[in-house]
matplotlib code that plots the C-alpha trace (Angstrom):
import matplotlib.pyplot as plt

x = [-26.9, -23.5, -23.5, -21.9, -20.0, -19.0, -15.7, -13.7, -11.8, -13.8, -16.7, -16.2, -18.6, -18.8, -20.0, -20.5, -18.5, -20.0, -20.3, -21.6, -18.9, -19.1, -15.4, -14.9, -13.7, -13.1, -14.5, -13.3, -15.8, -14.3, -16.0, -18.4, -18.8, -15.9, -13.5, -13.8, -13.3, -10.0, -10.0, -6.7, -6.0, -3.7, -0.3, 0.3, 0.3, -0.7, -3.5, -6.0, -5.3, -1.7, -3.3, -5.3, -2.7, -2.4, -6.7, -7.1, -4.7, -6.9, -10.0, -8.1, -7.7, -11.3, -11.1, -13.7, -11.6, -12.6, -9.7, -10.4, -8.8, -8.4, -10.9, -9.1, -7.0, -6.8, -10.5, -11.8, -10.2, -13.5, -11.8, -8.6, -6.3, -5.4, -9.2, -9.0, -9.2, -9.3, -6.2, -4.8, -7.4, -10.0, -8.0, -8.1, -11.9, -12.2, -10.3, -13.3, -15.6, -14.3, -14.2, -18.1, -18.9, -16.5, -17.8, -21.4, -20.8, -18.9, -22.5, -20.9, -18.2, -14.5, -13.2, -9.2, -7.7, -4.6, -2.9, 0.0, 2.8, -0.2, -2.8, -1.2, -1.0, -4.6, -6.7, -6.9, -9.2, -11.9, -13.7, -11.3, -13.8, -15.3, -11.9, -11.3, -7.3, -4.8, -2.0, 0.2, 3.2, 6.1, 4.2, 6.0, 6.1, 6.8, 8.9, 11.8, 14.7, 13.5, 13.8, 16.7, 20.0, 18.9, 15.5, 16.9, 19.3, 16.3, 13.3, 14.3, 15.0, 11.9, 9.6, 10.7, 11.8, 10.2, 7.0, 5.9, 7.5, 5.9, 2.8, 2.8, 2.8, 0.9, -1.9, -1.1, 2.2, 3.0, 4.5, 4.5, 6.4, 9.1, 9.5, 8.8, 5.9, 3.1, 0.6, -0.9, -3.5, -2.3, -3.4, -3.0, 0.8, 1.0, -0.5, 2.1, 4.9, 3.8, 3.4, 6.9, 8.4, 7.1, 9.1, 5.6, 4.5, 0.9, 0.6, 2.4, -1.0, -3.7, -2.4, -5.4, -5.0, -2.8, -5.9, -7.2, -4.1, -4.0, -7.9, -7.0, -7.1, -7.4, -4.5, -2.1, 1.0, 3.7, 5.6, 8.7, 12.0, 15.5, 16.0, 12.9, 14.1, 11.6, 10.8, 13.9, 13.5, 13.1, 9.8, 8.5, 9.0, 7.8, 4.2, 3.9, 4.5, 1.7, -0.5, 0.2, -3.0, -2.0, 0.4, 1.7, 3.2, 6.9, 8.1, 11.3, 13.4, 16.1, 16.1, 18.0, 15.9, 13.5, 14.7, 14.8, 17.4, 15.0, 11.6, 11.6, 8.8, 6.6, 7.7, 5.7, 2.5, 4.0, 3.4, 6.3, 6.5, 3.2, 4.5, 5.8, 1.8, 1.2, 3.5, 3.2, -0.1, -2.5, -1.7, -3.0, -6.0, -9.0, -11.1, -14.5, -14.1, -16.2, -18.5]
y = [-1.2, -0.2, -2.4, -0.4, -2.0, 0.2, 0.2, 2.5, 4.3, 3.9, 2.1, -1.0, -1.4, -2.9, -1.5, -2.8, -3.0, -2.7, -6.6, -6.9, -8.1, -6.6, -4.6, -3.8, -0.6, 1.7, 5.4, 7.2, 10.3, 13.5, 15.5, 18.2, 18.8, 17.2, 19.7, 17.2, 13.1, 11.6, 8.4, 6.8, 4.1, 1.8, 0.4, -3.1, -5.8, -3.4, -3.9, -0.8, -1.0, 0.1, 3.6, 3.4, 5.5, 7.8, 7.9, 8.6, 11.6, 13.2, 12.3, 14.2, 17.4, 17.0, 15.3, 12.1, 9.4, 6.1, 3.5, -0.1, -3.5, -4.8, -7.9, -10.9, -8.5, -7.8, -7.5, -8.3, -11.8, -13.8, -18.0, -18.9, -16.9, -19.2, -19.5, -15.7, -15.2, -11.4, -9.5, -5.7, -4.4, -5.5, -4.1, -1.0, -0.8, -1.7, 1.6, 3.5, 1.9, 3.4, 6.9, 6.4, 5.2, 7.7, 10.8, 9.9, 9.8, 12.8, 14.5, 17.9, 18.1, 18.1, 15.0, 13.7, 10.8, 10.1, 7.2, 5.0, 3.9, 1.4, 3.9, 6.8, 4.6, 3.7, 6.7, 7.0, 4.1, 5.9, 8.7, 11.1, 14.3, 13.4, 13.8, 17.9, 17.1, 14.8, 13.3, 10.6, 8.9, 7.0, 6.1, 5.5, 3.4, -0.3, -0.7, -3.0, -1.0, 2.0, 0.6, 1.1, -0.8, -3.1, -3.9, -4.1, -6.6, -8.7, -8.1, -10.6, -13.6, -12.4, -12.3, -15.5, -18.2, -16.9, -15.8, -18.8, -21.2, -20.2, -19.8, -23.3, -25.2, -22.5, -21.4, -17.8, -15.4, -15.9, -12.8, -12.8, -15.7, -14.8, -11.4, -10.1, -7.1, -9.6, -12.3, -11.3, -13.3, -15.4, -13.6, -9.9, -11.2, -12.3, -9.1, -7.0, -9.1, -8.3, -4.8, -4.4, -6.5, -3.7, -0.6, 1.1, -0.8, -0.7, 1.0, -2.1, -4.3, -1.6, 1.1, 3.1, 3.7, 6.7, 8.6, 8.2, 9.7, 12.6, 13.2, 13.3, 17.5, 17.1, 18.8, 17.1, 16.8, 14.1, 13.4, 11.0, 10.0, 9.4, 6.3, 4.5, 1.1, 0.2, 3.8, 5.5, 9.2, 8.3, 5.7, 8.9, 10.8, 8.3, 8.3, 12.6, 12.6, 10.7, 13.2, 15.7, 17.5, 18.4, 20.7, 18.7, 19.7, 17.5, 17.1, 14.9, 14.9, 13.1, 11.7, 14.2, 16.9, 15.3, 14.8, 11.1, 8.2, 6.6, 7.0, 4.2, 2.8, 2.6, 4.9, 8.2, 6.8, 5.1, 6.7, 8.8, 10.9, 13.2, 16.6, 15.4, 14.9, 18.5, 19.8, 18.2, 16.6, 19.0, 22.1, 19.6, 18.3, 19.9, 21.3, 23.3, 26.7, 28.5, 31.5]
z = [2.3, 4.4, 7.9, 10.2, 13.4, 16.1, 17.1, 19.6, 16.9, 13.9, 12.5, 10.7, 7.5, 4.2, 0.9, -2.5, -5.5, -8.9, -9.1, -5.8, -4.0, -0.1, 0.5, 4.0, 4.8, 8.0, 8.9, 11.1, 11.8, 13.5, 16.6, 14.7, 11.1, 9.0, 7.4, 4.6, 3.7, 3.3, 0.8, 1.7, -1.1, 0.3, -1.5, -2.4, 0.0, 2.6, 4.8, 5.7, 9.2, 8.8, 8.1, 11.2, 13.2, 9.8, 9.5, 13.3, 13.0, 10.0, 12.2, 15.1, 12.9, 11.6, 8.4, 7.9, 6.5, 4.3, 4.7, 2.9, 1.4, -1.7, -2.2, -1.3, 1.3, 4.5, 6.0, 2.8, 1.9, 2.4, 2.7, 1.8, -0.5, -3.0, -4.3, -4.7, -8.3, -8.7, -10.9, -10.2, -12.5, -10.3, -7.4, -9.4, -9.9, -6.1, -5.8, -8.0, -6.2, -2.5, -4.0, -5.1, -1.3, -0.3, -2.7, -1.7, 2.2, 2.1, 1.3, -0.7, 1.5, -0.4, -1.3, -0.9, -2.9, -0.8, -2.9, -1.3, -3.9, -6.0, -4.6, -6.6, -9.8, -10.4, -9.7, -13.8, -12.9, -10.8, -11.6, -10.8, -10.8, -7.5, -5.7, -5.1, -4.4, -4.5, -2.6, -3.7, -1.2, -2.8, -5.9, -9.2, -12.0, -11.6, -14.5, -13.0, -14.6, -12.7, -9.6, -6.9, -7.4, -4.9, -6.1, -10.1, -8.8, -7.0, -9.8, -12.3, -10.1, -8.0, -11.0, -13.1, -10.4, -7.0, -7.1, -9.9, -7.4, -4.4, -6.1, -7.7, -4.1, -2.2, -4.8, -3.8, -3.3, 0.4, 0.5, 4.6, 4.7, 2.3, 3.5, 0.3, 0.7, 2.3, 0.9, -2.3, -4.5, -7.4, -10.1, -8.3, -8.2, -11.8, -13.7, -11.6, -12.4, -16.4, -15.8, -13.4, -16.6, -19.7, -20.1, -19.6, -16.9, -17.0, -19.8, -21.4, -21.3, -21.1, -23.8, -23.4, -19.7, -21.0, -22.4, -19.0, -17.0, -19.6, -18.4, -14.7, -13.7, -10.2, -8.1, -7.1, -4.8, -5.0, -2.3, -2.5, -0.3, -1.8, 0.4, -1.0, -1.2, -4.4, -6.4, -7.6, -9.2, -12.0, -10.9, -9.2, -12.2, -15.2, -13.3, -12.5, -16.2, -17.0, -15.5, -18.2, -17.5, -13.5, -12.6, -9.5, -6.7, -6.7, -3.5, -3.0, 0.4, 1.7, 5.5, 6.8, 5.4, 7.4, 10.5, 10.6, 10.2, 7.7, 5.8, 3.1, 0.9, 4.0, 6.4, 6.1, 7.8, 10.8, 14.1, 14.8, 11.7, 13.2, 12.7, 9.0, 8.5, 10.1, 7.6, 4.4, 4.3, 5.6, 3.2, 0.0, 1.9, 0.2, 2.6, 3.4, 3.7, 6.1, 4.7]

ax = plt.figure().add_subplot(projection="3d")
ax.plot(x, y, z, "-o")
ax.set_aspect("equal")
plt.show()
C-alpha cells in the first residue's frame, strides 16, 4: 500500500521492494493529464532530493516524475548506516523495483528511465520493456583505468588504504566527511570498489549481466561532458557498447559548447543549466501523443 504525504512540491510516499523493504520516493504530479512519467535513477552517493529542482522542472513541462533512494540512502536509510547491510546489487534491484511502482503509476502512459552516472549502469537490472525511452547523464564504466588522469591517480589509494580504513572505525564509508562522493553503506562501498578494480567492471563479478545489456532495445540517448572529473570517453564509451542491441544517441560536449565555465560529474541537474534541459532532455522524453 503507497502512503502518500503531501508536500508543497511533491508528495512524499513509500513503496515496496520485492523483499518488502519500504523505499521512499517523491512524485511530483503535473497540472492536467501527464505528457508521461519520468523515473530519474539517481547516481551514487546521491540523494533523490538533489533532483528535486531537475523533477520540478519536468513536472513544470507536464511530465509526472518518480524520484527515490537507494535503501540505506538518503530518505530511505532507516537507523544508523553502519548496520546497513545491503550491496550494489541490491541497489540495483531497488532500481527495478521503482520502475515497477513507476510503470504501474504511470497507468499506460509512456514511461522514461533517466539514469544518473550508476543510474545508467544498472537498467540491465530492471525490466527494461516497461520504460518507452531512455536517457543516461555522465554514466560509464567504473573500471579505474578508464577514469580521468586525476581520478586514475586517486583510485588505487582510495580503494586499498581509504575506504577499508574508514570503514574499519566507522562501520560505513563516510563519504561526507572525507569529501569523497557522500556516505555510502559498507557493503555498497566494498562491491564497487571490486567492480571499479576489474577491467570489466561489473561484468567482472556478474559475467552474465552481459546477456542482459545485449537484451536492453529501448532507445536511448547518452549524454556526456569532456570535463567530467570521474568518466573519461572511453568510461562513456565501454558502457554504450554494452548496449549492442540500441542504436544510442551519443552526445558528448565540452563546456564551452555549452555555455558554461563548468558541468562536471554532477553538474547537468543543478538549477542553472534550465535551458540545457529544454534542449537536450526533452526531445528523448517519451511522451503521449495526442490523437
Amino acid at each position: 500500500m503507497t502512503n502518500v504525504i503531501e508536500h508543497q512540491l511533491w508528495d512524499a510516499f513509500t513503496f515496496p521492494a520485492d523483499d518488502g523493504y519500504e523505499l521512499h520516493g517523491r512524485w511530483f504530479e503535473p497540472n492536467g493529464e501527464a505528457r508521461g512519467v519520468i523515473l530519474v535513477v539517481p547516481a551514487m552517493a546521491t540523494p533523490a532530493a538533489y533532483y528535486a529542482t531537475f523533477a520540478s522542472w519536468l513536472r513544470d513541462r507536464g511530465f509526472a516524475v518518480m524520484t527515490f533512494d537507494y535503501r540505506g540512502h538518503g530518505e530511505s536509510l532507516d537507523g544508523p548506516m553502519r548496520q546497513v547491510r545491503s550491496d550494489l546489487v541490491r541497489w540495483a534491484l531497488d532500481a527495478r523495483d521503482a520502475l515497477d511502482h513507476a510503470h504501474v503509476r504511470a497507468g499506460g502512459r509512456p514511461v522514461t528511465w533517466l539514469g544518473h552516472s550508476l543510474g545508467g549502469q544498472v537498467l540491465p537490472f530492471a525490466d527494461h520493456t516497461k520504460a518507452d525511452r531512455t536517457i543516461s547523464v555522465a554514466a560509464g564504466s567504473g573500471y579505474w583505468r578508464h577514469n580521468t588522469p586525476r581520478a586514475r591517480r586517486l583510485a588505487p589509494l582510495l580503494w586499498k588504504v581509504i575506504a577499508p580504513s574508514a570503514m574499519a572505525v566507522t562501520g560505513y564509508f563516510p563519504g561526507g566527511r572525507l569529501r569523497i562522493l557522500g556516505d555510502l553503506p559498507a557493503n555498497v562501498m566494498r562491491q564497487w570498489s571490486r567492480w571499479c578494480m576489474h577491467p570489466d567492471y561489473l561484468l567482472g563479478e556478474l559475467p552474465e549481466m552481459r546477456e542482459r545489456f545485449a537484451e536492453v532495445e529501448t532507445p536511448m540517448a547518452s549524454i556526456s561532458f569532456t570535463d567530467d572529473e570521474l568518466m573519461s570517453a572511453t568510461s562513456i564509451s565501454t558502457l554504450d557498447g554494452l548496449y549492442t542491441s540500441v542504436d544510442t544517441t551519443r552526445m558528448r560536449f565540452t563546456p564551452q559548447q555549452l555555455g558554461v565555465d563548468r558541468m562536471g560529474h554532477f553538474g547537468f541537474f543543478r538549477h542553472n543549466q534550465v535551458d540545457l534541459w529544454d534542449e537536450l532532455v526533452l526531445p528523448h522524453l517519451a511522451e503521449q501523443r495526442s490523437s
